[in-house]
C-alpha positions in Angstrom: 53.1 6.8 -11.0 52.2 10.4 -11.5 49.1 12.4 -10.5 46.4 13.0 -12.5 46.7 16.1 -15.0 44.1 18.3 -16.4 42.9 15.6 -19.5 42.7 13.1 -16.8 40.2 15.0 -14.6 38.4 15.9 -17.4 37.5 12.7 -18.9 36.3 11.7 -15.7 34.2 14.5 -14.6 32.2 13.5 -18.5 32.3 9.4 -17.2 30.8 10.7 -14.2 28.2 13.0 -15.7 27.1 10.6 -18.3 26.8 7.8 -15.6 24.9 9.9 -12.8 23.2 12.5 -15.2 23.6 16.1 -14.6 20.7 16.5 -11.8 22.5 14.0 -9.5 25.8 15.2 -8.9 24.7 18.1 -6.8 23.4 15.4 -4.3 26.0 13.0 -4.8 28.2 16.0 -3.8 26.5 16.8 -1.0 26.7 13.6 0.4 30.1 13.3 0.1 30.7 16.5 1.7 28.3 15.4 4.8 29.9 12.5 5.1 33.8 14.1 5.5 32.2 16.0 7.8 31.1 13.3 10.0 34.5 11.7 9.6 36.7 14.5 10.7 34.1 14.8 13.6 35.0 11.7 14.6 38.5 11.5 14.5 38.3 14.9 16.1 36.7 13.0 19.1 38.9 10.6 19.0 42.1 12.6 19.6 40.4 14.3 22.6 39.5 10.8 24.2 43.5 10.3 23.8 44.7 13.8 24.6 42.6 13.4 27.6 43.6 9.8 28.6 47.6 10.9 28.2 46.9 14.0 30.6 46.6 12.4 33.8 49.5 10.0 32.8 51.5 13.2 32.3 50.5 14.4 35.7 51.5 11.6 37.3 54.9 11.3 36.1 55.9 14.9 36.7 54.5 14.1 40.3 56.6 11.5 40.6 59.6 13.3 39.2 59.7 16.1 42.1 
């Protein structure tokens, strides 16, 4: 299974325009682009709550260490 070539694309960007209408995919698009946005913005937060949480576990072991 391959990735989808030029023809592909295409043929759906027309499905898509004929379903939604030319006027909608500007806010359709700017939708989906907020809601990456929110996504990375939380998975961003979500790293630093573990980043965070594993720091003082570091800390302790190299105290224990010396």
């Amino acid at each position: 299974m391959g990735f989808l070539g030029g023809q592909e694309l295409i043929i759906i960007l027309i499905i898509v325009i004929l379903l939604f209408g030319a006027k909608k995919i500007p806010e359709l698009a700017k939708g989906l682009g907020t809601g990456i946005k929110e996504f990375k913005k939380a998975s961003n937060e979500v790293e630093k709550q573990i980043s965070t949480k594993d720091e003082p576990e570091k800390k302790e072991k190299e105290g224990a260490d010396s």
